[in-house]
Backbone as a chain_set.jsonl record, in Angstrom:
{"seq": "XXXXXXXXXXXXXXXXXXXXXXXXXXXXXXXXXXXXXXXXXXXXXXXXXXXXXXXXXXXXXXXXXXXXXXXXXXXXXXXXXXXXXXXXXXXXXXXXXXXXXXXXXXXXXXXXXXXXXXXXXXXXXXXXXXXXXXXXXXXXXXXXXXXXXXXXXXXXX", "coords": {"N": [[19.839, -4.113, 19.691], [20.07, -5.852, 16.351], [22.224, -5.086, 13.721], [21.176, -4.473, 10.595], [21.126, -6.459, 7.714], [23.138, -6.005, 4.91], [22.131, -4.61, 1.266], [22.923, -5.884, -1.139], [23.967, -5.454, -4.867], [23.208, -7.913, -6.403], [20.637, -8.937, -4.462], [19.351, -6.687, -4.945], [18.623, -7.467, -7.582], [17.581, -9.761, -7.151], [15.278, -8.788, -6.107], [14.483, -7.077, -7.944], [13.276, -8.86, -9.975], [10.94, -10.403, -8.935], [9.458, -8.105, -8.639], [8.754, -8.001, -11.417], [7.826, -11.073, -11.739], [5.871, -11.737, -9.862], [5.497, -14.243, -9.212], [7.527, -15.951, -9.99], [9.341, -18.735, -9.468], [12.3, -19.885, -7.463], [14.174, -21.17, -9.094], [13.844, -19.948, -11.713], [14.346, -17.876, -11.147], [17.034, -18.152, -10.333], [18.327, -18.878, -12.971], [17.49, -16.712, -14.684], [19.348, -14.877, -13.506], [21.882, -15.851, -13.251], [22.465, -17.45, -11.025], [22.135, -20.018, -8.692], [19.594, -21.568, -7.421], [19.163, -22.256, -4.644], [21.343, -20.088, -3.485], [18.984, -18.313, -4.48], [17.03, -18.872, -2.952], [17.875, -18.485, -0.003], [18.709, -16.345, -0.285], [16.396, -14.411, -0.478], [14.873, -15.446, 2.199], [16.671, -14.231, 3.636], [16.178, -11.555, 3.104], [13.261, -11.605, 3.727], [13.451, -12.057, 6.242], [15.027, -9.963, 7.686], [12.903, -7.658, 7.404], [13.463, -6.195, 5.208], [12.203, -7.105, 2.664], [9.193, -8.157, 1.3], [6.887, -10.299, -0.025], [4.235, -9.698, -1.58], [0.485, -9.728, -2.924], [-1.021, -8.446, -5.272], [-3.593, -6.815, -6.76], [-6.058, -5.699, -9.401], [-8.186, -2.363, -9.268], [-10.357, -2.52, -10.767], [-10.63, -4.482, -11.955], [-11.844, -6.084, -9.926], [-14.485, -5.16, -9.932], [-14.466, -2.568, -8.458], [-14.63, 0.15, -9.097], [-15.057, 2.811, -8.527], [-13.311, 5.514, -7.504], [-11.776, 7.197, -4.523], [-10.482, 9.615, -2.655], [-10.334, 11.121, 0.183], [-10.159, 13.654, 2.467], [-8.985, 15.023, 5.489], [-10.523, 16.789, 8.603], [-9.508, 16.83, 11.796], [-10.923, 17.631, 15.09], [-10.807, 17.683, 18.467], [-10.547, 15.592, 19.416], [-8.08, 12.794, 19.205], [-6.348, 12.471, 15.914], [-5.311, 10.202, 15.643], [-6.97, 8.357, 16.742], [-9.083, 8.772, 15.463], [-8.263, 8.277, 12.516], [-7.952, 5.38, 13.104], [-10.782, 4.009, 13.946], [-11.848, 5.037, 11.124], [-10.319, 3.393, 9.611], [-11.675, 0.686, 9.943], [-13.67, 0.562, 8.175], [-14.531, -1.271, 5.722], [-14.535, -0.194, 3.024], [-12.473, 1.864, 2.98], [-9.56, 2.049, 1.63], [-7.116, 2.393, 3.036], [-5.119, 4.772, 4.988], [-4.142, 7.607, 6.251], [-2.134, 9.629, 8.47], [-1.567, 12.915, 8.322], [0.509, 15.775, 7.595], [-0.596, 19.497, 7.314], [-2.801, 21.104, 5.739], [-4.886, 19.252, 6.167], [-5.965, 16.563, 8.28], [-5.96, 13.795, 8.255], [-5.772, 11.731, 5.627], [-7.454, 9.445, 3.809], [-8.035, 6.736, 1.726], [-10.663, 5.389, -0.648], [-12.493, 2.85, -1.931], [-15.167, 2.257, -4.198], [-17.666, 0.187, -5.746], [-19.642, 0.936, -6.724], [-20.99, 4.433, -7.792], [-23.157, 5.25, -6.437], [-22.823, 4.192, -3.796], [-21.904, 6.155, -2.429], [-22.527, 8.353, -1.103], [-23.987, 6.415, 1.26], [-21.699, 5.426, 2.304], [-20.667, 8.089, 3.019], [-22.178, 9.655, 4.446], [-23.467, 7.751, 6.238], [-21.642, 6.389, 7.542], [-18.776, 7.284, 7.75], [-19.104, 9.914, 8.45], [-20.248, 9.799, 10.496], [-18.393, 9.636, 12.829], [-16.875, 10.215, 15.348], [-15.119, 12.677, 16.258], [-14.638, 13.982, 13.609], [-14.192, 17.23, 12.2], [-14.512, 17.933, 9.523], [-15.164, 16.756, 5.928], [-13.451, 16.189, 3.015], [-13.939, 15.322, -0.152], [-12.488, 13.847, -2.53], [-13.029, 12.859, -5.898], [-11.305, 10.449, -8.247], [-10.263, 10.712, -11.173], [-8.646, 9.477, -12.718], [-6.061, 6.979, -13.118], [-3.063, 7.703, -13.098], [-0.396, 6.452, -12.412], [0.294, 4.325, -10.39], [2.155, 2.228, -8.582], [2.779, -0.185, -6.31], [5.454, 0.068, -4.652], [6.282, -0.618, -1.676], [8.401, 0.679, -0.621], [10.787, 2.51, -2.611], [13.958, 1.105, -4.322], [16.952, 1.729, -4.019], [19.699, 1.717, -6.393], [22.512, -0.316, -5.829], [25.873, 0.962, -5.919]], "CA": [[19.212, -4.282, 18.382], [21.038, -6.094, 15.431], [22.313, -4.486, 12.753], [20.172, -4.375, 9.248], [21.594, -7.325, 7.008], [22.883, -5.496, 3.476], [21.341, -5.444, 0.343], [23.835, -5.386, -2.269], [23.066, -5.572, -6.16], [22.344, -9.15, -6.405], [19.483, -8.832, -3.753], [18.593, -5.788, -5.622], [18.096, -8.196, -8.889], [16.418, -10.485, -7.484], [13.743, -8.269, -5.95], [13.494, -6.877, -9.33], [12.669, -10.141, -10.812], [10.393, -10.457, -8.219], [8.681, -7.257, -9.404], [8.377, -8.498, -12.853], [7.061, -11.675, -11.316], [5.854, -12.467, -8.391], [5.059, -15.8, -8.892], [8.859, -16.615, -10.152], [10.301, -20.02, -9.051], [13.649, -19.796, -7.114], [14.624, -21.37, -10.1], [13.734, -19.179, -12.548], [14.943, -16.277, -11.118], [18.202, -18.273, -10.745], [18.839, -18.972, -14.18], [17.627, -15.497, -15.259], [20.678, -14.064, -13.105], [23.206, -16.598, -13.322], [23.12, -18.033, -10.107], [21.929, -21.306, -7.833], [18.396, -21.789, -6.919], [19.545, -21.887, -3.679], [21.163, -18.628, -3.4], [18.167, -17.169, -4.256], [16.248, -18.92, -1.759], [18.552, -17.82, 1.002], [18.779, -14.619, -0.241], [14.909, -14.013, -0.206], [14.721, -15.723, 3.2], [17.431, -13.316, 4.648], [15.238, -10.16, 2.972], [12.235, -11.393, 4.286], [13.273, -11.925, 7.751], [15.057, -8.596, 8.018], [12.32, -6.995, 6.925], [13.909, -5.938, 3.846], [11.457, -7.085, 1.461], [8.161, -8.805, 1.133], [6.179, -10.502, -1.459], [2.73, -10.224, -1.601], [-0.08, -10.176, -4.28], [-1.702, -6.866, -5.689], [-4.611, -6.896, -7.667], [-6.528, -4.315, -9.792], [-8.874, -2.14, -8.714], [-11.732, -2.585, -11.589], [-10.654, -6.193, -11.972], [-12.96, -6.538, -8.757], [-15.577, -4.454, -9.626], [-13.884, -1.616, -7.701], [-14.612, 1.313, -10.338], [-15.347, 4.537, -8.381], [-11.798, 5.936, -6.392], [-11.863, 8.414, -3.619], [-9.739, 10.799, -1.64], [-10.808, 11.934, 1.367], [-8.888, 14.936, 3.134], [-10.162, 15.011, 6.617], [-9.791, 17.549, 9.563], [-10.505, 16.29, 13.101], [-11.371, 18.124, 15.959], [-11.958, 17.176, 19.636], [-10.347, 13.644, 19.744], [-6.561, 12.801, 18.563], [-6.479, 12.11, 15.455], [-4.884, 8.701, 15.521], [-7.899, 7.714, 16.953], [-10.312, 8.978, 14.167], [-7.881, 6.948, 11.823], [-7.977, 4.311, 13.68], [-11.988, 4.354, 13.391], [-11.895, 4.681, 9.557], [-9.26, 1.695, 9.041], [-11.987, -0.067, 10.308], [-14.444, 0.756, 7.171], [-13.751, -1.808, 4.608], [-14.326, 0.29, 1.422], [-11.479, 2.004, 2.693], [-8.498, 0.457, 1.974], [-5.658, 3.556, 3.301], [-5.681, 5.844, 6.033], [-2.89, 8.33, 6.746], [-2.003, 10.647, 9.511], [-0.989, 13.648, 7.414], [0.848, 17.403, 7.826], [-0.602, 20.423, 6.38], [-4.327, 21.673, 5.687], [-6.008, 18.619, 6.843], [-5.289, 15.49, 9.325], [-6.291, 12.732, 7.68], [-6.195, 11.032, 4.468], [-8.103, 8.313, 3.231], [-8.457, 5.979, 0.403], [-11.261, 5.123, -0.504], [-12.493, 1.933, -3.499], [-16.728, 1.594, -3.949], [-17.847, -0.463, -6.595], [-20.581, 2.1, -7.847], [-20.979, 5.846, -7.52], [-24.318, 5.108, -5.431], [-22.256, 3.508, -2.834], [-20.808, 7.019, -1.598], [-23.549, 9.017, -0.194], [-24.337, 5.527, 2.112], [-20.533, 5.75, 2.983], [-19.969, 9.727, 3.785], [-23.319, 10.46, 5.057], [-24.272, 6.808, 7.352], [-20.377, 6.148, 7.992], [-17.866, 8.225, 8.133], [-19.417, 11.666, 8.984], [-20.868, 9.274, 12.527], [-17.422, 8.604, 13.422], [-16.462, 11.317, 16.378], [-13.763, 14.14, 15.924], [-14.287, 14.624, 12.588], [-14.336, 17.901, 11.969], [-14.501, 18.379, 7.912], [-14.557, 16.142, 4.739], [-13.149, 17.095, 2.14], [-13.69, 13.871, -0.969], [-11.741, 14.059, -4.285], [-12.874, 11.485, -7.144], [-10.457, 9.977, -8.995], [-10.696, 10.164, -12.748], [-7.564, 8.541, -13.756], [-5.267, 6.412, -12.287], [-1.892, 7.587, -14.308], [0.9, 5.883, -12.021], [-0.18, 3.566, -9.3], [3.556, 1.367, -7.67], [2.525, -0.922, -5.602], [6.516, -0.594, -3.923], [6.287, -0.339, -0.38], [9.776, 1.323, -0.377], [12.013, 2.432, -3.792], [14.834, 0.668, -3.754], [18.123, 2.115, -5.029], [20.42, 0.727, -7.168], [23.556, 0.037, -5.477], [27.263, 1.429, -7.162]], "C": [[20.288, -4.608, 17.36], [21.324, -5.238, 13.903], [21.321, -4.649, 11.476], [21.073, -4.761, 8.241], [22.133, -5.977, 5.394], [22.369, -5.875, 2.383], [22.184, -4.963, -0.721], [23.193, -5.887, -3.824], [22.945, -7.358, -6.72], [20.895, -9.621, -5.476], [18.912, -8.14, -4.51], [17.803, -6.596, -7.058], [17.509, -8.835, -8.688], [15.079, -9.992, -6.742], [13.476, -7.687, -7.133], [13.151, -7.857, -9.843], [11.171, -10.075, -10.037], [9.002, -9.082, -8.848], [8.21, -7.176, -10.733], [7.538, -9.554, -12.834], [6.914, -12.252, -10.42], [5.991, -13.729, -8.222], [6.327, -16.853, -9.886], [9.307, -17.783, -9.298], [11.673, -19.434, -8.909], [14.803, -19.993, -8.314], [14.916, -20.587, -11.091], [14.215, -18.283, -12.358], [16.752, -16.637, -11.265], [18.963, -18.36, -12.199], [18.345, -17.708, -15.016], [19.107, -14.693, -14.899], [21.847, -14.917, -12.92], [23.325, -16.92, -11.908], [21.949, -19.534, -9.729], [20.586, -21.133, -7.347], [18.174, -21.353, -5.094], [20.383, -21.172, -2.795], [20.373, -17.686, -3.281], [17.536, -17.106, -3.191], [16.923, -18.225, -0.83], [18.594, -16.693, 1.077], [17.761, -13.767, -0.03], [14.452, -14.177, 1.138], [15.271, -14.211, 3.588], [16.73, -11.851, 4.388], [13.95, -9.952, 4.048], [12.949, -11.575, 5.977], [13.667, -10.843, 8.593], [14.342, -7.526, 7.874], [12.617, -5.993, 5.85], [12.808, -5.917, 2.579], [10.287, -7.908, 1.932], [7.305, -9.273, 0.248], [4.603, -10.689, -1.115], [1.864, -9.83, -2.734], [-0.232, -8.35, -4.427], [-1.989, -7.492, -6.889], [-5.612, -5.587, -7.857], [-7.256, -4.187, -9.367], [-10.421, -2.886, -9.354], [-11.396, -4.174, -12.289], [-11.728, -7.238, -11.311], [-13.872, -6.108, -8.559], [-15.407, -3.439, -8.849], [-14.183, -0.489, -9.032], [-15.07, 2.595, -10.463], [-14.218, 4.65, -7.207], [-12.29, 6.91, -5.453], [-10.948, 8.85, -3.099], [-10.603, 10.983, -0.765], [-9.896, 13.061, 2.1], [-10.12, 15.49, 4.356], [-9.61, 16.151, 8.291], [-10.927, 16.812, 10.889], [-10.372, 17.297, 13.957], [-11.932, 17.351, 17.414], [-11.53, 15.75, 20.185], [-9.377, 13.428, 18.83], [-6.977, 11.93, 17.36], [-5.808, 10.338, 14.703], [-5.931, 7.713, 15.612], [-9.154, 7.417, 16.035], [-9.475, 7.841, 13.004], [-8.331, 5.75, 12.064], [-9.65, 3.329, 13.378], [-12.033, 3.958, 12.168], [-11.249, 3.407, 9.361], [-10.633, 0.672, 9.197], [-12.997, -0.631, 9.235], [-13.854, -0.169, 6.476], [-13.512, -1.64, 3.26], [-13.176, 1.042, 1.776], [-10.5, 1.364, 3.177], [-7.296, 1.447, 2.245], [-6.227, 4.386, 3.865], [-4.245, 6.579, 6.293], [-2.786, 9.398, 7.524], [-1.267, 12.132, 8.704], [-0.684, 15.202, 7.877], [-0.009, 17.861, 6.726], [-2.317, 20.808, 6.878], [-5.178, 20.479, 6.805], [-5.421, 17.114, 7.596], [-4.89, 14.012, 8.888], [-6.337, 12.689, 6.055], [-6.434, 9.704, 3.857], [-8.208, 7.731, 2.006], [-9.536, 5.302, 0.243], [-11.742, 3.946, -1.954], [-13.89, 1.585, -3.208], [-16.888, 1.295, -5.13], [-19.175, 0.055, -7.767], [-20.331, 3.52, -6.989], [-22.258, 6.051, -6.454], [-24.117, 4.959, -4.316], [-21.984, 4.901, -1.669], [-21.915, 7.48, -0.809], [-24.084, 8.282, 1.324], [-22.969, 5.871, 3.03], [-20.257, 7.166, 3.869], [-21.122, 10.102, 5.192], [-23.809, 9.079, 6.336], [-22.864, 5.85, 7.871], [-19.401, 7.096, 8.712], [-18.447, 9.581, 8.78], [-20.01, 11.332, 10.367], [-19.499, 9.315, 13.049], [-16.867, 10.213, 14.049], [-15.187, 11.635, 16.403], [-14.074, 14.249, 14.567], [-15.373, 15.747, 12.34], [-15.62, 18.545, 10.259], [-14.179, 17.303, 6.823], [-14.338, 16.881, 3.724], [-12.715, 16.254, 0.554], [-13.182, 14.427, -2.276], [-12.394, 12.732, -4.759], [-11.687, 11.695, -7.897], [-10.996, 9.756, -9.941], [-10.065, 9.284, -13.73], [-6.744, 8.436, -12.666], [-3.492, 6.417, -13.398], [-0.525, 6.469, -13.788], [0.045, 5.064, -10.456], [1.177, 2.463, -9.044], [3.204, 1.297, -6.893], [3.851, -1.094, -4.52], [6.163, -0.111, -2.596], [7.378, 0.727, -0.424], [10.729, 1.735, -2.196], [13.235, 2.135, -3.142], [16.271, 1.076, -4.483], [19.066, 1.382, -5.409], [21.562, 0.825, -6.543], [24.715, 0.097, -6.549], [28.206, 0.569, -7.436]], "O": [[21.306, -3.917, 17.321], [20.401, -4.888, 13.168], [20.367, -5.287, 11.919], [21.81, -3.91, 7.742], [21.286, -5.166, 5.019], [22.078, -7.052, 2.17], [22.163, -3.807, -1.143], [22.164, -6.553, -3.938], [22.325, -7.534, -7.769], [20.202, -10.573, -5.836], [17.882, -8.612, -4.993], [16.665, -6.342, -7.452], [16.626, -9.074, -9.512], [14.025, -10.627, -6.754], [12.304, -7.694, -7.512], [12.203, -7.491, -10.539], [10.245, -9.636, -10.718], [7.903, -9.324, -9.347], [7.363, -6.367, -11.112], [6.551, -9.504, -13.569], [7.604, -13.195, -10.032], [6.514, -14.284, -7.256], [6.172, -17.993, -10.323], [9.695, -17.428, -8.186], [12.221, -18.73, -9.757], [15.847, -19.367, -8.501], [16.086, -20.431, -11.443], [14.65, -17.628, -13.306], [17.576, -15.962, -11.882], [20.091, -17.908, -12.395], [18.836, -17.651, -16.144], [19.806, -14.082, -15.707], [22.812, -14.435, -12.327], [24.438, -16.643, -11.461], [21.098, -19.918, -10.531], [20.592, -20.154, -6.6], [17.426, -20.561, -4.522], [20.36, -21.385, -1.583], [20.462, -16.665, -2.599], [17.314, -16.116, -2.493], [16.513, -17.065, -0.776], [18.548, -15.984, 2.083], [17.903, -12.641, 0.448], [13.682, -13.306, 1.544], [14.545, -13.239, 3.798], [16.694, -11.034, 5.308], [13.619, -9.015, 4.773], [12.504, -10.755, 6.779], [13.187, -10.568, 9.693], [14.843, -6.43, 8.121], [11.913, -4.991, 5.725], [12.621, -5.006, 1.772], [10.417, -8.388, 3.059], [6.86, -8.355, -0.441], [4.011, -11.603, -0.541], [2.538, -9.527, -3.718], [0.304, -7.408, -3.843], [-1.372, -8.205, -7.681], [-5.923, -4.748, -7.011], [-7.751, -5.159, -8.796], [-11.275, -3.524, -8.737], [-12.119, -4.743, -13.107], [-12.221, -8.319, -11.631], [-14.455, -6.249, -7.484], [-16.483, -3.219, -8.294], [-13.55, -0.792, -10.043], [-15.366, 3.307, -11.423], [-14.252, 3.982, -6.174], [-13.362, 7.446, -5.733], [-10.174, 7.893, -3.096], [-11.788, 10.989, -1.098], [-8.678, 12.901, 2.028], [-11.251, 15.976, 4.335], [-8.503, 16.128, 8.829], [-12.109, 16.489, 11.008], [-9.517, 18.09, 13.562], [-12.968, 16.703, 17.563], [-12.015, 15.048, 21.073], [-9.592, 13.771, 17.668], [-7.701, 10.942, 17.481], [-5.931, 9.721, 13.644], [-6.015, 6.653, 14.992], [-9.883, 6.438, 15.877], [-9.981, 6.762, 12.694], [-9.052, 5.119, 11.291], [-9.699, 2.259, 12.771], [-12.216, 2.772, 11.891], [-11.856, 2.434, 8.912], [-10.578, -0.273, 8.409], [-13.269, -1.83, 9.176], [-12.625, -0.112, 6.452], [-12.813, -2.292, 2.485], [-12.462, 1.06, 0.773], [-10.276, 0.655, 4.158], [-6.345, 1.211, 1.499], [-7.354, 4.835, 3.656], [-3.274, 5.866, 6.544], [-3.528, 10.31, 7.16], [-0.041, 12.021, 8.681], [-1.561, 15.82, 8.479], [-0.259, 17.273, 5.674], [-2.832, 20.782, 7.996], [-5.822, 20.712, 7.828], [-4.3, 16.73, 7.265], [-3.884, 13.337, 9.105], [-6.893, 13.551, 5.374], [-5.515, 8.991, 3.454], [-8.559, 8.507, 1.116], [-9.595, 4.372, 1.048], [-11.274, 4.279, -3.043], [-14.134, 0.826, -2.27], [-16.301, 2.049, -5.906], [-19.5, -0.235, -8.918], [-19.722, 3.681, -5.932], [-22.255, 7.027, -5.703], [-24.937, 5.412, -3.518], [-21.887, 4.778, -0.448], [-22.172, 6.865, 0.225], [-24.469, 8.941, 2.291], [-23.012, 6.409, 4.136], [-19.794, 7.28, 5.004], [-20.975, 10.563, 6.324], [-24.478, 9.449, 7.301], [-23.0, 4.788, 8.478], [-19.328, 7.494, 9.874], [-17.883, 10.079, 9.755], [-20.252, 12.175, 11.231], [-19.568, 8.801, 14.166], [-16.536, 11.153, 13.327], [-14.258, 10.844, 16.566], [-13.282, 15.137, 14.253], [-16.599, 15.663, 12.264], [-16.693, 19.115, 10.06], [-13.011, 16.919, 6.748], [-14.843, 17.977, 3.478], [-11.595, 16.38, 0.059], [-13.602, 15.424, -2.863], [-12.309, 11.686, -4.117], [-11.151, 12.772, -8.156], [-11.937, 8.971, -10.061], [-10.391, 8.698, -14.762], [-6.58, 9.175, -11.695], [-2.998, 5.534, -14.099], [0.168, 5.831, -14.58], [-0.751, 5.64, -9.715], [0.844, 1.489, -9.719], [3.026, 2.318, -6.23], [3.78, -1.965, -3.653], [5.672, 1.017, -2.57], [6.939, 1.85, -0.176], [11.263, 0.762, -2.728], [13.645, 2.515, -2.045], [16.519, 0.591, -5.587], [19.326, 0.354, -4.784], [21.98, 1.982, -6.492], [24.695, -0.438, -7.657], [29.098, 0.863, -8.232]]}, "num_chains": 1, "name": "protein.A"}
């Protein structure tokens, strides 16, 4: 296995640009940071192919008519719970599934476009789907911090 390319603080700048705007021209980002168009390109290539970085879109929730949140906190029973994930992922109101320590196994994200929506979801979805034990749904009333980063990225010294 090859080593993991570095990312020193000119990579770091231009994934922050990048986070300011996605939809930056090579260009643009070059002449924001003082360098060559084609620096950046190269330099974005060599992120993305090390799996370093990635650019992709993100869009709001209630932009799309998305405007009731959920939690789920889920205990399975009876059948590994990778598998019950596995299951849910498959739901398309939710959009996050996580294998989780502690009280309960699972946690879910959940985005329905009315409050009517849920009862169809918990009760003629999810609560069919075998091993699960226990739901356990949180609403979301406020969305104070939502970072879209896959990874924080530290500033190098």
């Amino acid at each position: 296995m090859g080593l993991t390319p570095t990312f020193d603080a000119t990579d770091h700048a231009i994934v922050e640009q990048l986070r300011l705007n996605g939809r930056a021209t090579n260009q643009q980002i070059a002449e924001e940071l003082g360098l060559t168009a084609t620096t950046v390109s190269s330099r974005i290539k060599r992120l993305e192919d090390s799996d370093q970085m990635r650019v992709v879109a993100v869009s709001d929730f209630s932009a799309h008519g998305f405007d009731f949140l959920m939690k789920l906190a889920i205990s399975v029973d009876g059948r590994p719970a990778s598998e019950v994930a596995a299951a849910l992922a498959e739901f398309p109101e939710i959009f996050a599934v996580h294998l989780v320590t502690g009280r309960y196994d699972i946690d879910a994200l959940v985005a329905l476009r009315e409050f009517d929506e849920l009862q169809h979801l918990l009760l003629d979805k999810v609560s069919q789907v075998r091993g699960i034990s226990s739901l356990a749904p949180s609403i979301v009333v406020d969305i104070v911090k939502y970072q879209f980063d896959v990874a924080p990225i530290e500033k190098q010294d």
